[in-house]
Each structure stands twice: as structure tokens, then as C-alpha cells.
C-alpha positions as CSV (number, residue, x, y, z in Angstrom):
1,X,-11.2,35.0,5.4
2,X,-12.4,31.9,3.0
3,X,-15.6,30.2,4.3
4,X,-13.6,27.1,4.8
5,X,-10.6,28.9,6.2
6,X,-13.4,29.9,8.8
7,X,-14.2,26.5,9.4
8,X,-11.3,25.1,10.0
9,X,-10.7,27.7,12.6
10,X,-13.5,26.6,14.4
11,X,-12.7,23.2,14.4
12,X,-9.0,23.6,15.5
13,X,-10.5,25.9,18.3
14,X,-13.0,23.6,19.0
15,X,-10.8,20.4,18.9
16,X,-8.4,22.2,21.2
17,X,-10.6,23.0,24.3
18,X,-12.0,19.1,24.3
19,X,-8.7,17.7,24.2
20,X,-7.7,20.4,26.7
21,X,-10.7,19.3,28.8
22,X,-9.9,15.8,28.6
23,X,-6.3,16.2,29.5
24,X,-6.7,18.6,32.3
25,X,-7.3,15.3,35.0
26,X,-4.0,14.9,34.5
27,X,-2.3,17.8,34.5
28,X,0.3,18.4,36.5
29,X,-0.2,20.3,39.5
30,X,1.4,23.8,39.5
31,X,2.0,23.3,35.4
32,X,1.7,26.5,33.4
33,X,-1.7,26.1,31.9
34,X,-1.6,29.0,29.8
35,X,1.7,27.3,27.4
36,X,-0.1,24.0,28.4
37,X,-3.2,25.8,26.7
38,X,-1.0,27.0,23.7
39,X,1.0,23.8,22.7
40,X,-2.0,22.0,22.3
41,X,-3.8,24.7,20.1
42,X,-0.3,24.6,18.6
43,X,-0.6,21.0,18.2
44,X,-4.3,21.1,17.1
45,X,-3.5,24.0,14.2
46,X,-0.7,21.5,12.4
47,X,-3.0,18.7,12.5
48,X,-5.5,21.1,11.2
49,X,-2.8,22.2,8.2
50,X,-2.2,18.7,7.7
51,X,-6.3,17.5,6.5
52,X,-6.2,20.7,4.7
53,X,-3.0,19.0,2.3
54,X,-5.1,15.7,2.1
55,X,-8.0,17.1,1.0
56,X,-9.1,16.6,-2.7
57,X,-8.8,19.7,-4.6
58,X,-11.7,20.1,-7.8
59,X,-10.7,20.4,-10.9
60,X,-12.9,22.2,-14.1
61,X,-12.5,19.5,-16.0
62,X,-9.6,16.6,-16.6
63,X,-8.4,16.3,-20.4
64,X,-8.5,13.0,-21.6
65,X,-5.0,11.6,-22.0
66,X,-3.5,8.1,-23.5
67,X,-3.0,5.2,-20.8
68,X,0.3,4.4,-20.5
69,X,-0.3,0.8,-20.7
70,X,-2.2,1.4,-24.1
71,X,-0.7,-1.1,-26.8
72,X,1.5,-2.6,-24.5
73,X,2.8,-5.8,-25.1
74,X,4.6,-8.0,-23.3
75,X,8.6,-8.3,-23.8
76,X,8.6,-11.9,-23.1
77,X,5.9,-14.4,-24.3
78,X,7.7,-17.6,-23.1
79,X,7.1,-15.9,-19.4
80,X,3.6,-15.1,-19.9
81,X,2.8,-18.2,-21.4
82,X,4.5,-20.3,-18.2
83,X,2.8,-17.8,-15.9
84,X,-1.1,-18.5,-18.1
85,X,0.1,-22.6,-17.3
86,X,-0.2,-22.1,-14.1
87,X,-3.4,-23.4,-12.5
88,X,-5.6,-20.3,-10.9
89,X,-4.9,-20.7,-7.6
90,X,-1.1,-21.0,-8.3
91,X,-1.3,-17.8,-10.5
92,X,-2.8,-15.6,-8.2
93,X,-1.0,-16.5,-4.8
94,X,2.6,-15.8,-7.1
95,X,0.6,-12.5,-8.7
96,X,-0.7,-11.0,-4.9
97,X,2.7,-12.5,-3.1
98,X,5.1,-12.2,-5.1
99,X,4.0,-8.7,-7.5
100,X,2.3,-7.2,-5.1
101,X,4.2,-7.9,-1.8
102,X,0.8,-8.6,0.1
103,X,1.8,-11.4,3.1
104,X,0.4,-15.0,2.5
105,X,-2.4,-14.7,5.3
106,X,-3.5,-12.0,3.0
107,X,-3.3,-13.7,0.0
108,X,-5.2,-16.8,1.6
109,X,-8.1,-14.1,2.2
110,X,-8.0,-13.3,-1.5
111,X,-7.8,-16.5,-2.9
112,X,-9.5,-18.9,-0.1
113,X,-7.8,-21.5,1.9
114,X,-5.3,-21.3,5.1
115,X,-2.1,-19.3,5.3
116,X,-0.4,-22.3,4.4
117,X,-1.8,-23.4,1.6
118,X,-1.4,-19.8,0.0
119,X,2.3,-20.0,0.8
120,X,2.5,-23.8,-1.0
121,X,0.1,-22.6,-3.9
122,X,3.0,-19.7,-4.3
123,X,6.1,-21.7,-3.3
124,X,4.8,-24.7,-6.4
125,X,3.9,-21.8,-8.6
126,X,7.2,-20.2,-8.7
127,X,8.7,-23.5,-8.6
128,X,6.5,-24.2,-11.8
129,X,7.4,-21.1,-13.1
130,X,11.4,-21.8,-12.9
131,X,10.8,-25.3,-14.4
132,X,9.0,-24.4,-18.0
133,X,10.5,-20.8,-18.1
134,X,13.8,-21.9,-18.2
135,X,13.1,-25.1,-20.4
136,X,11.5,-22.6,-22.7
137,X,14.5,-20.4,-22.9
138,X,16.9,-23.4,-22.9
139,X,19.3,-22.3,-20.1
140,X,21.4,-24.7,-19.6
141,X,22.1,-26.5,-16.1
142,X,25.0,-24.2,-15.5
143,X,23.2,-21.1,-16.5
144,X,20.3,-22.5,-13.6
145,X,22.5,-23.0,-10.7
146,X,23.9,-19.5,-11.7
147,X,20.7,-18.0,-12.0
148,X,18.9,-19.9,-8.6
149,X,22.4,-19.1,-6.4
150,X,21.5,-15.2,-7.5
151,X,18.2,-15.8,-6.1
């Protein structure tokens, strides 16, 4: 048997007798111990199986590859120029809010300021956003309602 195989053996066996221990207060009187016994080492072996897929596996060595955003470009410079507009705060509570789903008292952490303000900050940046992007693109009032009833 693998000297980590081993190890984890140990710990599952050890990890079951102290939760047995701590459980046994409560056990029911006249309970079968002995399956009581086995469906925690049961129990115990799973969660041992489980770290073992978590763990970090190593590697000789990792071949050096292209990054997939290498020579990337953007598709739309009219966006990214509205979105550079922006003033900082505005930029980053859209970016963490809006591209990166984290909740506004989050993105008030990130960026400094209350809960509130991170929402606003985000609410006029978008709202920013809509105005110049879609002056820039000349989309016409029809095309807007369209495009905001979509929203």
C-alpha cells in the first residue's frame, strides 16, 4: 500500500473514533452500535475519497503554451471607448457588478464607499454607458426603446 494510501487510512480511522466519541452522548439507547460504528467509518472513508480528488496532483514539468487572450482585440472600439469615459469609480462598480456578478456590498468593499453608493456609481455608469454607446453607434430612438424594452 502507497505511503499516502497509508495515511489516509489512519486519518479516516482516526477521524472516525473521535466523531464516534463525540456522538456517542447521544446515542440512542438500545441503537446498534456496531452499524452505528460502520456508517460513520462509512461516512468518514467518502469524505476521505473526496480530499483525495481535491488534492493537487504534480506535474514533471508544464509546456509553455500561447494565452488565449494573446493578440486580442477588441470587436467593438465605440464600447470600449464609452466604457474608458467612465470615471473610475463608475467603471469598476459596472466591471465587478455587472461582469463579474459580485453583489454591490461587495463591490462597495472593492471600490470604497457604502452599499449605496456602489449601486448608484453602477446604476450612472451603465446609464452613461447607454447614452454615448448608442449615440456612438447612431441607433435611432426606435432602435433604443427596442433595445431598453429587451433589457
Amino acid at each position: 500500500m502507497p505511503r499516502r494510501a497509508c495515511s489516509d487510512a489512519d486519518d479516516a480511522w482516526s477521524e472516525t473514533f473521535l466523531a464516534a466519541l463525540r456522538a456517542y452522548p447521544d446515542l440512542a439507547e438500545g441503537a446498534n452500535i456496531e452499524a452505528w460504528l460502520v456508517t460513520i467509518a462509512h461516512r468518514k472513508a467518502i469524505d476521505v475519497l473526496r480530499a483525495q480528488s481535491r488534492r493537487a496532483l504534480p506535474v514533471a514539468a508544464i509546456a509553455e503554451g500561447r494565452s488565449a487572450t494573446e493578440g486580442w482585440e477588441p470587436s467593438d472600439d465605440n464600447l470600449w471607448a464609452a466604457l474608458r469615459a467612465l470615471p473610475i469609480k463608475q467603471r469598476q462598480a459596472v466591471a465587478y457588478h455587472h461582469l463579474a456578478g459580485l453583489p454591490y456590498a461587495e463591490v462597495a468593499a472593492l471600490v470604497g464607499g457604502s452599499t449605496d453608493a456602489a449601486r448608484r456609481a453602477a446604476n450612472d455608469g451603465i446609464r452613461a454607458l447607454r447614452r454615448r454607446y448608442l449615440n456612438s453607434t447612431n441607433v435611432t430612438p426606435q432602435e433604443e426603446s427596442t433595445h431598453d424594452q429587451l433589457q
